[in-house]
C-alpha positions in Angstrom: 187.6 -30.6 86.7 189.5 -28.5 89.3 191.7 -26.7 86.6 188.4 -25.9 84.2 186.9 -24.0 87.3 190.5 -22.2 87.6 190.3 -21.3 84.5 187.0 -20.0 83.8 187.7 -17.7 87.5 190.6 -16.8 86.2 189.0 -16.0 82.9 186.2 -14.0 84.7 189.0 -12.1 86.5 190.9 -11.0 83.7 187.5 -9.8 82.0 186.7 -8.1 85.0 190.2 -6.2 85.7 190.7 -5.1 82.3 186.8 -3.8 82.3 187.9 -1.4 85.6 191.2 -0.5 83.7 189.3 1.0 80.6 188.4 4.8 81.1 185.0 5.5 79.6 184.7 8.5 77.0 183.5 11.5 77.6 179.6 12.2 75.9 180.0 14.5 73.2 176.7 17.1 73.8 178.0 19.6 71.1 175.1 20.7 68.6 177.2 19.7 65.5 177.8 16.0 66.6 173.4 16.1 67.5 172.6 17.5 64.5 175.1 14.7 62.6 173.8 12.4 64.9 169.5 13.1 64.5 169.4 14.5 61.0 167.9 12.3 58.4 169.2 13.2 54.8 167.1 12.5 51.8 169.1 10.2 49.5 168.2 9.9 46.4 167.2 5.9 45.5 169.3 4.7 42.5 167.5 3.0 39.8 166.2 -0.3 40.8 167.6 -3.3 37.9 164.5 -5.6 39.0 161.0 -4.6 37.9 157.6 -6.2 39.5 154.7 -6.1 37.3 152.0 -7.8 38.1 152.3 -11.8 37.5 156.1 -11.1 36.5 159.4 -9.7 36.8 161.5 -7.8 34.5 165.2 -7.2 35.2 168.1 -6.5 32.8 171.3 -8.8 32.9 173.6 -9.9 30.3 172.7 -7.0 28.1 169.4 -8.3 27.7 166.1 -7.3 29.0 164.4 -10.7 30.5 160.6 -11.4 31.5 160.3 -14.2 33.9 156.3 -14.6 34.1 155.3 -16.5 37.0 150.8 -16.5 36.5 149.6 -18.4 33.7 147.9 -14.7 32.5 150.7 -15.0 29.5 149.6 -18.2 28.2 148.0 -18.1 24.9 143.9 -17.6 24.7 142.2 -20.5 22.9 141.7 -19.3 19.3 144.7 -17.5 19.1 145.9 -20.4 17.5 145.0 -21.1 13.6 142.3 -23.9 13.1 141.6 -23.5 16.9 137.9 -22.7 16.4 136.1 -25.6 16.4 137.4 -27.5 18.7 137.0 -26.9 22.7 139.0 -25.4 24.4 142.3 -27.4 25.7 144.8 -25.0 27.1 147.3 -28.1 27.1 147.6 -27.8 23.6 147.9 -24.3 23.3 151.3 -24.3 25.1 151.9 -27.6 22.9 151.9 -30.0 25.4 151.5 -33.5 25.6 149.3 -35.7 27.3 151.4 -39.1 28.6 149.5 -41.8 27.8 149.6 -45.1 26.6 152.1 -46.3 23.5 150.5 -45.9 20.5 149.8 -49.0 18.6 152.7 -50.2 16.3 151.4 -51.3 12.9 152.1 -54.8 12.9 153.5 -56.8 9.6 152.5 -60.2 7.8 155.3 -61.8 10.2 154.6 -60.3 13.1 150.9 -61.4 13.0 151.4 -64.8 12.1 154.1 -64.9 14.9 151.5 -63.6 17.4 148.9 -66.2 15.8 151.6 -69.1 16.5 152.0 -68.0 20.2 148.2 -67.4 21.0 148.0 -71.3 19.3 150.9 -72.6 21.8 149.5 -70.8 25.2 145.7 -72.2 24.2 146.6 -75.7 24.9 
């Protein structure tokens, strides 16, 4: 423990000493280096690649132009769709999307109904 408080003294010391050693510079007060220092020059702003309308954004990479929409304003309106018009409205299927639901039914055979007639006979007893 002794030598970690020797060192961080010594540590401070050396910080301390080469602080005093350092000669500060002289201000420079001459107009040219205020006016360089206080003047605010008008850039012009390059062209921005990224574009915000609203409920998207457009930017150009790849040497493509892409549209990333992120409101659900460019889904498709009901009866934009053919044979859309007399049904209600279901904006699932409009952006063809399923439902998950049960299995659907499979059709079953000669065999596979007797076989499920032979079990049901077997677990009734």
């Amino acid at each position: 423990m002794r030598k970690v408080i020797i060192a961080i003294a010594l540590t401070i010391l050396a910080g301390s000493a080469y602080a005093q050693q350092a000669e500060p510079a002289t201000p420079d007060y001459s107009s040219d280096h205020l006016r360089q220092i206080f003047t605010t020059e008008e850039r012009p702003e390059p062209p921005r690649n990224v574009r915000f309308p609203f409920g998207a954004v457009e930017f150009r990479a790849f040497g493509m132009d892409w549209r990333i929409a992120y409101l659900p304003i460019f889904a498709p309106l009901h009866g934009s769709v053919a044979a859309t018009t007399k049904v209600w409205p279901d904006a699932l299927s409009l952006n063809h999307t399923e439902i998950p639901g049960a299995p659907p039914i499979p059709d079953h055979d000669s065999d596979m109904r007797r076989e499920v007639r032979r079990i049901a006979r077997i677990t009734a007893q």
